[in-house]
C-alpha positions as CSV (number, residue, x, y, z in Angstrom):
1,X,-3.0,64.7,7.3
2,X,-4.8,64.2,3.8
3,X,-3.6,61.5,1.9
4,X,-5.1,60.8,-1.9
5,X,-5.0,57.4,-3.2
6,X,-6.1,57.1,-6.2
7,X,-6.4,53.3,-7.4
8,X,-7.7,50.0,-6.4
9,X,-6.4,49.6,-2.3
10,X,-7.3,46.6,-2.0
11,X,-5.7,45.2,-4.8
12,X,-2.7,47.5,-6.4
13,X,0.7,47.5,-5.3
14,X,0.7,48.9,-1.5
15,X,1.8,52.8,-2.0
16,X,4.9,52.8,0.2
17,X,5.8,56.2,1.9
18,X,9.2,56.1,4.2
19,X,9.5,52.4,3.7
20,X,6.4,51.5,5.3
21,X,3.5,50.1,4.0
22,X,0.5,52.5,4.3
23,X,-2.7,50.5,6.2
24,X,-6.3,51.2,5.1
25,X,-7.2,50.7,8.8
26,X,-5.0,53.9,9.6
27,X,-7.4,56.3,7.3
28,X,-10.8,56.7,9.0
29,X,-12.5,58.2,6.4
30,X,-12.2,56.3,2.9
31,X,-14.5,57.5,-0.1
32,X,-15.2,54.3,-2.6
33,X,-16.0,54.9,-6.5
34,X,-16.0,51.5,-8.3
35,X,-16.5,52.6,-12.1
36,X,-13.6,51.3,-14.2
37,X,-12.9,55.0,-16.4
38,X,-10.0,53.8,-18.6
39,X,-11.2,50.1,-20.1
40,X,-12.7,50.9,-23.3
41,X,-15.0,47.9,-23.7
42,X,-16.4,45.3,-21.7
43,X,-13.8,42.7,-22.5
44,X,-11.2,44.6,-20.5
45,X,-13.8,45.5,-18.1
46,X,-15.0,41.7,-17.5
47,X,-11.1,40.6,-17.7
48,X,-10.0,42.7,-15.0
49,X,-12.8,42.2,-12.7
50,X,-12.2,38.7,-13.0
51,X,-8.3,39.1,-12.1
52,X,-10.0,41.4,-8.8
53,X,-12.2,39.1,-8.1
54,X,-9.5,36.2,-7.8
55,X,-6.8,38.6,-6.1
56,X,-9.7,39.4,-3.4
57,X,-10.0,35.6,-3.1
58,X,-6.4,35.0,-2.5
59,X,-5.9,32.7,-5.5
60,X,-2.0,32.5,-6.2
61,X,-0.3,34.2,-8.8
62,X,0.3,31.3,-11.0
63,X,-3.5,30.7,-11.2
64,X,-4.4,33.9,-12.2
65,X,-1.8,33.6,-14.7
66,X,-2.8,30.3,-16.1
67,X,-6.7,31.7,-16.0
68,X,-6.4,35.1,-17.7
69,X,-3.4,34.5,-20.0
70,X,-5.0,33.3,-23.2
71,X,-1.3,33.3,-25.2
72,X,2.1,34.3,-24.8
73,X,3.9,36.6,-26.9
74,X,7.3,38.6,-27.5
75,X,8.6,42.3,-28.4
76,X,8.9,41.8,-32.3
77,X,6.5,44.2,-32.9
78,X,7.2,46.8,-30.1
79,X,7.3,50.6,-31.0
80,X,8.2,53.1,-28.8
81,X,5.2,54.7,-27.9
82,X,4.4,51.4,-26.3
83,X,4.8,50.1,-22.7
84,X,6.9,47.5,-21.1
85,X,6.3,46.7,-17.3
86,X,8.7,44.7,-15.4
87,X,9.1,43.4,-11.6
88,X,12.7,44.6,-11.6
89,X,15.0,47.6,-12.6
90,X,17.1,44.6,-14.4
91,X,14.8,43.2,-16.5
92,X,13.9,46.8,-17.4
93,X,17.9,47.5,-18.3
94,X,17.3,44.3,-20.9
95,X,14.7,45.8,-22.7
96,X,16.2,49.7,-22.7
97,X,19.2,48.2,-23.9
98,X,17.4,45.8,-26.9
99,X,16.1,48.9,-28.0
100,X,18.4,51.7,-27.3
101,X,18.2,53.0,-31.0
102,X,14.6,54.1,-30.6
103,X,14.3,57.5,-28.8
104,X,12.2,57.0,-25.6
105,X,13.4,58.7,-22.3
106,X,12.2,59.1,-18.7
107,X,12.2,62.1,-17.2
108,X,14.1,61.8,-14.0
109,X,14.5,64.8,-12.4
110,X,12.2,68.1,-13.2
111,X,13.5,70.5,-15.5
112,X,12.4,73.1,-18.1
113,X,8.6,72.2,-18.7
114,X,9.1,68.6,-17.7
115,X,8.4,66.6,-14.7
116,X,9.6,63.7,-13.1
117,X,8.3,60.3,-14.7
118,X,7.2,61.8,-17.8
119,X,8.1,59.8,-20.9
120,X,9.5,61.6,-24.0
121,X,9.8,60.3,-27.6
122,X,11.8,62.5,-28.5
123,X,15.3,64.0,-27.2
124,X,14.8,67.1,-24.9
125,X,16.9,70.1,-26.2
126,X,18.6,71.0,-23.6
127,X,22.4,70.4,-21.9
128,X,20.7,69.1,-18.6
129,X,21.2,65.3,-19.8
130,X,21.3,64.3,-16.2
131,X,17.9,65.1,-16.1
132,X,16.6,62.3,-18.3
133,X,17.4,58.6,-19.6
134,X,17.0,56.6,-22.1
135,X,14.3,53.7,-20.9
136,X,11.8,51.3,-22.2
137,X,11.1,49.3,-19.6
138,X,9.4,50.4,-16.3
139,X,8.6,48.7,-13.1
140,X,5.0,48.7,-12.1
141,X,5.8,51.3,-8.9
142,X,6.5,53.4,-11.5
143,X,3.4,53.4,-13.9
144,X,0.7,53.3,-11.0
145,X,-1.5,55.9,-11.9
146,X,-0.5,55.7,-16.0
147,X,-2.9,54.5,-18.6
148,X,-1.2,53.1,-21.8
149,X,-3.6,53.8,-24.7
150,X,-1.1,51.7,-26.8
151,X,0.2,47.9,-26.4
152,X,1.2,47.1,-23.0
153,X,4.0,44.7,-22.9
154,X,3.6,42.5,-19.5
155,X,6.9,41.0,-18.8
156,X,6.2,37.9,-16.5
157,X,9.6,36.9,-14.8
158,X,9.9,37.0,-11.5
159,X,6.7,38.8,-10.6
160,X,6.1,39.2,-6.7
161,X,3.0,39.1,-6.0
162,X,-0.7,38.9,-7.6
163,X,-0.8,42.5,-6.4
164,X,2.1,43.6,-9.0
165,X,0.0,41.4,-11.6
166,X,-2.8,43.4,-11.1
167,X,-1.4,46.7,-11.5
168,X,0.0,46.1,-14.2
169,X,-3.0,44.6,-16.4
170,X,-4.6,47.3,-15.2
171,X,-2.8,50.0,-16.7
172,X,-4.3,49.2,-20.1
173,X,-7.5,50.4,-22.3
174,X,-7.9,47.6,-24.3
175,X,-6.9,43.9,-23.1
176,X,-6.6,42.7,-27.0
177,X,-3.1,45.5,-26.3
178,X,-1.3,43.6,-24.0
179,X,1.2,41.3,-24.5
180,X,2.0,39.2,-21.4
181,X,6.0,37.9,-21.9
182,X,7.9,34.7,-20.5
């Protein structure tokens, strides 16, 4: 069995498989690389090694938070081709629905050219609209792996775990982009 993991293990949302969570200790050989490819300068670099550094320690969510959060924002300025992470598909159904009249969809089930989880800015030309929805916000299982090269909206509310904080600040290329809400 090969499995490929490619993200931080010991701090990123646990990739689940059949509702299990997958254990480093069941994968005897694990290659390391520890360069940080998507931050584009070394505030983003320092910020999220400092969120590691205090997930590896085990310092609770809300200290992280109050550490790394220099200011609290909202979506007045949000654009379509940006990002907007949430812990839950609800909070995610507020923000598709605040901005249902810009054209953003996720690709839900492959079809044509497209594949599953790619995000379109456009409506698809086809008759297959069960293939696609409209969506703007996205839980962080469902961005692992993504960079956003544009603002990252970091919606707050009811978060789970230091783990899902991570992943999510993460996803970005430039730490000035994201916006963390309340």
């Amino acid at each position: 069995l090969l499995v490929v993991f490619v993200g931080d293990v010991e701090c990123q949302i646990y990739p689940v498989t059949t509702g299990t969570r997958l254990k480093l200790s069941d994968f005897p050989d694990v290659l390391y690389f520890h360069e940080d490819y998507r931050s584009i300068n070394q505030k983003t670099k320092d910020k999220k090694k400092l969120v590691r550094k205090m997930v590896i320690e085990g310092k609770s969510l809300a200290y992280i938070m109050t550490v790394v959060i220099d200011e609290w924002g909202n979506t007045d300025e949000y654009q379509k081709e940006d990002m907007i992470l949430c812990s839950e598909h609800r909070f995610c159904h507020e923000h598709t629905k605040k901005f249902a009249a810009l054209e953003k969809y996720k690709v839900v089930e492959p079809f044509q050219k497209y594949h599953t989880g790619q995000i379109l800015f456009q409506k698809p030309d086809t008759t297959q609209t069960d293939k696609y929805e409209l969506r703007h916000g996205y839980t962080y299982h469902s961005v692992q792996g993504k960079t956003v090269e544009t603002k990252l909206y970091i919606d707050t509310r009811e978060l789970k775990d230091v783990r899902m904080f991570y992943t999510g600040v993460t996803r970005c290329r430039d730490w000035d982009n994201i916006i963390f809400l309340k």
